[in-house]
C-alpha positions in Angstrom: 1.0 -34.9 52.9 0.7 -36.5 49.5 3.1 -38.1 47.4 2.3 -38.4 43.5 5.1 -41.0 42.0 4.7 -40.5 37.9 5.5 -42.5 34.9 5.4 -43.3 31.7 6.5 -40.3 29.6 9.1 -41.2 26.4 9.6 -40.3 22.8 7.2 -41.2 20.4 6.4 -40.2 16.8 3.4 -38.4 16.0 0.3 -40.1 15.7 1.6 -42.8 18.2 0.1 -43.3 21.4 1.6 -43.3 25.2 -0.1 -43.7 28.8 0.8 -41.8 31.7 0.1 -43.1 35.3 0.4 -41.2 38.7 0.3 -43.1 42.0 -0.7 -41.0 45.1 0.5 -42.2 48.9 0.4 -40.8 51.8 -2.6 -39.2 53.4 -5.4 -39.6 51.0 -8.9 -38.3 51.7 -12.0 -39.8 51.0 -13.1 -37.2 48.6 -10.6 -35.5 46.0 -9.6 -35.5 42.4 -7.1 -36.1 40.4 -6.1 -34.9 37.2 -2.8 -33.6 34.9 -1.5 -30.5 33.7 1.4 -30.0 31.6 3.7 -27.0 30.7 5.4 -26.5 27.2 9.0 -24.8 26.8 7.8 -20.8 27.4 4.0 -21.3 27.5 1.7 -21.5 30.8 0.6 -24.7 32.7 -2.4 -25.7 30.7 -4.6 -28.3 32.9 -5.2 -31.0 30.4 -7.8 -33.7 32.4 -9.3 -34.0 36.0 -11.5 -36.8 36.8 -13.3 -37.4 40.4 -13.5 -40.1 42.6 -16.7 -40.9 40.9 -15.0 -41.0 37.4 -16.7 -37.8 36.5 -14.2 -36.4 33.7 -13.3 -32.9 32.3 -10.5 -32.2 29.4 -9.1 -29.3 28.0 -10.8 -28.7 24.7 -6.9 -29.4 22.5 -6.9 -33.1 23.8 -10.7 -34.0 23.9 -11.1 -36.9 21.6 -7.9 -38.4 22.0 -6.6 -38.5 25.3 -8.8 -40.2 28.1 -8.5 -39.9 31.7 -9.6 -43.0 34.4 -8.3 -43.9 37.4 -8.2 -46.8 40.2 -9.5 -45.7 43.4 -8.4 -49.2 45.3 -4.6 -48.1 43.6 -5.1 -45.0 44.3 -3.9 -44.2 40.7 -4.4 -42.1 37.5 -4.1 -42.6 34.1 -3.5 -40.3 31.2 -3.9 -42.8 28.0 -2.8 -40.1 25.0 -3.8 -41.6 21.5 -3.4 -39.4 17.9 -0.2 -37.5 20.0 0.8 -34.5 18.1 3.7 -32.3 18.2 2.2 -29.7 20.1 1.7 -32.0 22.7 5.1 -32.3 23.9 5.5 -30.8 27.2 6.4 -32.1 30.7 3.3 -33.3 32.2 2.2 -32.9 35.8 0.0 -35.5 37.7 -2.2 -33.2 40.2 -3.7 -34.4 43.4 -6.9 -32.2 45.2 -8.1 -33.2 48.3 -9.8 -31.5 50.8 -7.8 -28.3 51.4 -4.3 -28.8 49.8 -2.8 -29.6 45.9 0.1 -31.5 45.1 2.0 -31.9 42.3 4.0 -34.6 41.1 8.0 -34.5 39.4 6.7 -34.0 36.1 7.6 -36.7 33.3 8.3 -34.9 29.7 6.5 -36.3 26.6 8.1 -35.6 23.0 6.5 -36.0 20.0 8.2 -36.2 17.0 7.2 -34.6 13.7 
């Protein structure tokens, strides 16, 4: 089992900036990827950015240029760093763990942006 602890999420006014962060625990394998997803009031969980334990990165194509993905391996932590936030951005976002055969998922923290 993994246990993804979030934070970060708040209120903030468009064109501001917040960062996310996800700490995993538990049992962690020596390969896997880690990433977030977030869901908006009646619209599907989009995946927003994975990165792999090598720091390769992918991002949806709505947050490339202003959100970047890294992550500590030692911490065993992500980071969502979200610059340029729009309104449409406001969701609850999910911290996503994928190891060798299972997902996990963390609580969700919502993000609001303000027009």
């Amino acid at each position: 089992q993994v246990q993804l602890v979030e934070s970060g999420g708040g209120l903030v006014q468009a064109g501001g900036s917040l960062r996310l962060s996800c700490a995993a625990s538990g049992s962690i394998s020596s390969i896997n990827f880690m990433g977030w997803s977030r869901q908006a009031p009646g619209k599907q969980r989009e995946l927003v950015a994975t990165v792999t334990k090598g720091g390769s990165t992918n991002y949806a194509d709505s947050v490339k240029g202003r959100f970047t993905i890294s992550r500590d391996n030692a911490k065993n932590t992500v980071y969502l760093q979200m610059n340029s936030l729009k309104p449409e951005d406001t969701a609850i976002y999910y911290c996503w763990y994928r190891g060798l055969s299972s997902d996990y998922w963390g609580q969700g923290t919502q993000v609001t942006v303000s027009s």
